[in-house]
One Martini backbone bead per residue (centre of mass of N, CA, C, O) as a GRO file, in nm:
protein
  187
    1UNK     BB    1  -6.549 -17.069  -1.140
    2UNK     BB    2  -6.417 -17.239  -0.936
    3UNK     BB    3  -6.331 -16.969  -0.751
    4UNK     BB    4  -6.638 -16.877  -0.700
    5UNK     BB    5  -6.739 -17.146  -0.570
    6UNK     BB    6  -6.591 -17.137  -0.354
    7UNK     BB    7  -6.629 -16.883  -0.203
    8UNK     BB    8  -6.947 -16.955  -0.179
    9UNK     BB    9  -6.894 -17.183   0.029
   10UNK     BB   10  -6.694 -17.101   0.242
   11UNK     BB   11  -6.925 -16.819   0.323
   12UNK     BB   12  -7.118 -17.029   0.397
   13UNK     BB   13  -7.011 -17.139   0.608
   14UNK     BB   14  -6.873 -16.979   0.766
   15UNK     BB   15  -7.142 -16.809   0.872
   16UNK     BB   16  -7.294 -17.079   0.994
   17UNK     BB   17  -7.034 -17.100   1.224
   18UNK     BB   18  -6.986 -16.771   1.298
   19UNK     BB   19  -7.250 -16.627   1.399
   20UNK     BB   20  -7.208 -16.635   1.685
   21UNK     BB   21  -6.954 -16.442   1.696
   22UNK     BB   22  -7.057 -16.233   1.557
   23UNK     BB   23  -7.269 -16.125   1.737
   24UNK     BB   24  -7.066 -16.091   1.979
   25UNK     BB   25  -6.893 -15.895   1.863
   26UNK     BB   26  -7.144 -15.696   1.828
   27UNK     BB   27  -7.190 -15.633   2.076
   28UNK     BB   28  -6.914 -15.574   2.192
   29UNK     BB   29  -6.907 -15.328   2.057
   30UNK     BB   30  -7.138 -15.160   2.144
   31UNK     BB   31  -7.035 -15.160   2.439
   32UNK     BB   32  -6.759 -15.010   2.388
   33UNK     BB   33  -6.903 -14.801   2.175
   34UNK     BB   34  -7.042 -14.582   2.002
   35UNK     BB   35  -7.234 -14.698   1.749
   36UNK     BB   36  -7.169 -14.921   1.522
   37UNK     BB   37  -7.092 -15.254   1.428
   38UNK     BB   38  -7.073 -15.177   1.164
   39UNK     BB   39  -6.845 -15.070   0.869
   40UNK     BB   40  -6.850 -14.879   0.592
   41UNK     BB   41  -6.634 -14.903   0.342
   42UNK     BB   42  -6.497 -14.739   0.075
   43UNK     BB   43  -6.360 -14.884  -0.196
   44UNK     BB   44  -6.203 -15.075  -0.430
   45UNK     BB   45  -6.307 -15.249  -0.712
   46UNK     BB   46  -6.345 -15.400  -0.957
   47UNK     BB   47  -6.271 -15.224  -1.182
   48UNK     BB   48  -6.246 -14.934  -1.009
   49UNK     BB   49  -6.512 -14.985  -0.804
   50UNK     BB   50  -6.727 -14.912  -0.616
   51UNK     BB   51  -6.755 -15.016  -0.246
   52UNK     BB   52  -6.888 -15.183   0.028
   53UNK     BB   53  -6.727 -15.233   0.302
   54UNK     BB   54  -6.725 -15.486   0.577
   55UNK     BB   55  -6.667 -15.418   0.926
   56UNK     BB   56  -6.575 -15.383   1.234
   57UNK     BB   57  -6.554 -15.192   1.458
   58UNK     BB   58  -6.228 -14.995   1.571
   59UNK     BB   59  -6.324 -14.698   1.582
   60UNK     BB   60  -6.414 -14.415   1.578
   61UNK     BB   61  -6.723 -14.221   1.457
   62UNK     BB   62  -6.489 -13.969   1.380
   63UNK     BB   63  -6.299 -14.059   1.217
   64UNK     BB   64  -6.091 -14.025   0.965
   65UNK     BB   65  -6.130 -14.120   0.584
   66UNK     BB   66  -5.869 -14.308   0.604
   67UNK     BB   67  -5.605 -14.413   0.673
   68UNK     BB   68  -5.454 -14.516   0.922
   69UNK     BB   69  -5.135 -14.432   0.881
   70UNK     BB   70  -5.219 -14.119   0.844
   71UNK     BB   71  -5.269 -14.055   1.074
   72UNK     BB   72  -5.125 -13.909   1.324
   73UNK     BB   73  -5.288 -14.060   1.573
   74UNK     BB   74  -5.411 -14.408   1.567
   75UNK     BB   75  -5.457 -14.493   1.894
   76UNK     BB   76  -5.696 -14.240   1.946
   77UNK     BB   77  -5.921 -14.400   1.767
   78UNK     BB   78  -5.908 -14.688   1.896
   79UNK     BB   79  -6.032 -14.884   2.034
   80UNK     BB   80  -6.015 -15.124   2.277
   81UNK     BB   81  -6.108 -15.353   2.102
   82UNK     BB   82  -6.025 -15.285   1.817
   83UNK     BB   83  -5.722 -15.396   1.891
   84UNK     BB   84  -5.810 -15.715   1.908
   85UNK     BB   85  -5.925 -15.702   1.636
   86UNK     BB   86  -5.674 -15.636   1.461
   87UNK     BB   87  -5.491 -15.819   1.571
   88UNK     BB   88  -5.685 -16.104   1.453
   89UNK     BB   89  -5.878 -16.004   1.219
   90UNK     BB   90  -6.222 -16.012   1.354
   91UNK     BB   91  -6.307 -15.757   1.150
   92UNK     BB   92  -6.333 -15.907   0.866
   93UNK     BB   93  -6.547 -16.118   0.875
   94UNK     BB   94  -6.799 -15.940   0.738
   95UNK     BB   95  -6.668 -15.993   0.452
   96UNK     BB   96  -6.823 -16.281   0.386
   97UNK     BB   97  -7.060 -16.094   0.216
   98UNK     BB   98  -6.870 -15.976  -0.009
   99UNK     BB   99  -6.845 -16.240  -0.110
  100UNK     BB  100  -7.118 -16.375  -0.159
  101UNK     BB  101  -7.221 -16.126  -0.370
  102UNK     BB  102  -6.883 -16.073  -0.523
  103UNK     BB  103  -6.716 -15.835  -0.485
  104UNK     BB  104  -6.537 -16.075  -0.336
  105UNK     BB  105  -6.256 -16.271  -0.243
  106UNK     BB  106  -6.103 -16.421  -0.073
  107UNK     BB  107  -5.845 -16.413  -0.276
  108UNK     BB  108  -5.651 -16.092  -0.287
  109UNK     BB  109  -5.639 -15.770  -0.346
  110UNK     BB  110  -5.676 -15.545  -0.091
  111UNK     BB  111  -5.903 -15.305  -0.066
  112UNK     BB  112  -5.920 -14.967  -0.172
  113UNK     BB  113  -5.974 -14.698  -0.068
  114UNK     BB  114  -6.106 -14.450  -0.236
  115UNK     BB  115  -5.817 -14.250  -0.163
  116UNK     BB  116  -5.589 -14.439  -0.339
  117UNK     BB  117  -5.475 -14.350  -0.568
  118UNK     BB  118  -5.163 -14.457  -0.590
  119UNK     BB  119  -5.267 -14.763  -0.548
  120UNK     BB  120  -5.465 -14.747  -0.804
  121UNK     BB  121  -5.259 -14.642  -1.022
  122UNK     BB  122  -5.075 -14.898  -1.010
  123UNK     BB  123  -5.275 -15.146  -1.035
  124UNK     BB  124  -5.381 -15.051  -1.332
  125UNK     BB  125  -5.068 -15.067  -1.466
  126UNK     BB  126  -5.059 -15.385  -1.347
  127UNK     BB  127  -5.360 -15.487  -1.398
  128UNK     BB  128  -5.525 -15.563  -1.129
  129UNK     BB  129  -5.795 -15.407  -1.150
  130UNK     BB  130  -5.956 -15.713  -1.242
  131UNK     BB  131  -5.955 -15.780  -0.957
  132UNK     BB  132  -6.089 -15.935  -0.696
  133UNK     BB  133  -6.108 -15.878  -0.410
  134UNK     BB  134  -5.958 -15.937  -0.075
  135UNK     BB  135  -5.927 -16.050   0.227
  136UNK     BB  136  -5.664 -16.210   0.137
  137UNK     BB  137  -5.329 -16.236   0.032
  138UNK     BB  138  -4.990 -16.197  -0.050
  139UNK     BB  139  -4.954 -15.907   0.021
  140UNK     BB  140  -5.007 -16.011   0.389
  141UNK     BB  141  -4.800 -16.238   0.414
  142UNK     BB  142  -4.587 -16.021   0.279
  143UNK     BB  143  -4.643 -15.743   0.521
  144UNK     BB  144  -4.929 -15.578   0.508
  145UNK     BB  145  -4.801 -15.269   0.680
  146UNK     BB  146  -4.516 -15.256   0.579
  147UNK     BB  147  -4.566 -15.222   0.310
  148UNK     BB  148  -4.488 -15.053   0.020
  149UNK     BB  149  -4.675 -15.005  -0.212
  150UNK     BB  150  -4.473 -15.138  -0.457
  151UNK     BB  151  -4.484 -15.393  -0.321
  152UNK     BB  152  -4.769 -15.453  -0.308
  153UNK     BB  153  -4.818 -15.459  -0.641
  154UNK     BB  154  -4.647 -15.661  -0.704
  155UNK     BB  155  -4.769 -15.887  -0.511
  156UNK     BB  156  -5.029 -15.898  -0.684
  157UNK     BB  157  -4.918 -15.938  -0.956
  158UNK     BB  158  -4.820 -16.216  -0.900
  159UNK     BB  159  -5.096 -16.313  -0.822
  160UNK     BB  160  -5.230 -16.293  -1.098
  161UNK     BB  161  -5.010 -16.526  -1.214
  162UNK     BB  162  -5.058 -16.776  -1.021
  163UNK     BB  163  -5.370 -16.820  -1.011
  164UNK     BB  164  -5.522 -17.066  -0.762
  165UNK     BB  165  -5.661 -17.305  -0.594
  166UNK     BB  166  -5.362 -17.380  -0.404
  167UNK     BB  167  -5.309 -17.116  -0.353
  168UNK     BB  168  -5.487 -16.978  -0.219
  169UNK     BB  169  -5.494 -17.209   0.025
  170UNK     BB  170  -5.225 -17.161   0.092
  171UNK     BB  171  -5.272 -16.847   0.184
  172UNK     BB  172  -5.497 -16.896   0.380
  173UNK     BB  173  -5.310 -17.059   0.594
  174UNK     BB  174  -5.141 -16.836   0.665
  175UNK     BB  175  -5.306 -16.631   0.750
  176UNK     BB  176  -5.408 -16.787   0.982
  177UNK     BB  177  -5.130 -16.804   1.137
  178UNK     BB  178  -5.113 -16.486   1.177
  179UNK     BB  179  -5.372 -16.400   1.302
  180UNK     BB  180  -5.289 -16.601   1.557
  181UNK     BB  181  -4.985 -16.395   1.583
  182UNK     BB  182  -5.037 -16.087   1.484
  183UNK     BB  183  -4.892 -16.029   1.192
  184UNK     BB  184  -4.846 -15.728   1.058
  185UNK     BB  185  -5.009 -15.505   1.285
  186UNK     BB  186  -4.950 -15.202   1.329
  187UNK     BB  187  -5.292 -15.084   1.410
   0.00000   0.00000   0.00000
């Protein structure tokens, strides 16, 4: 309860304060390239329930409904602007309605893409699947886009396991400071 409570007063907080940048990054999508400026990807959210995650789109409005990483060559799709929403994580802001709402928690496992089979069963046999997905998590700050999925899952159980009010804001405060260094995004 405590940790929803965090959850709803931080995007609250958050969203309050950061709407105006939100709006403007939102204006540069659209002006950067066709299409919207929020991309809804399905995501697997708490107890392996499909859900809507909002993030500010980052590719073109054609690219193939995959990882990133899998795509033959990521960078073809790409948008211009998107290179450096991803490189800051300014991309993921509009996921704070994501929290508001419930979907997600501040800090969590990452919600997997909807196809991403491989990572939702190691996720469910290490029972992970019980978690809120999260803006950012354990397994962000070590290692991100590099690590391989079973070291994400292991990061993740362990993140169950630690889970308080003390850890997460100490995940949210290293985010940050990664966030700010652009450190661990491939693409």
């Amino acid at each position: 309860m405590l940790k929803r409570s965090f959850d709803i007063l931080a995007a609250l907080a958050g969203l309050a304060v950061l709407w105006p940048v939100l709006l403007i990054i939102a204006i540069a999508v659209r002006l950067d390239s066709p299409g919207p400026a929020i991309h809804w990807s399905r995501r697997v959210g708490r107890d392996n329930t499909l859900f809507l995650m909002p993030k500010f789109r980052s590719m073109r409005i054609d690219t193939p409904d995959v990882a990133t990483h899998l795509l033959d060559d990521p960078q073809q799709w790409i948008t211009p602007l998107g290179r450096m929403l991803r490189r800051t994580s300014l991309d993921e802001f509009p996921q704070l309605w994501s929290v508001l709402v419930g979907q997600m928690s501040l800090v969590g496992p990452r919600p997997a893409l909807f196809n991403q089979d491989d990572l939702v069963a190691l996720r469910t046999e290490a029972g992970v699947h019980r978690l809120r997905p999260g803006v950012t998590g354990w397994a962000q700050i070590n290692g991100r886009d590099d690590l391989p999925i079973p070291d994400k899952v292991r990061l993740d159980a362990e993140y169950a396991t630690r889970r308080s009010l003390v850890f997460d804001i100490r995940i949210i405060l290293i985010t940050l400071r990664a966030a700010v260094a652009a450190r661990g995004v491939s693409h």
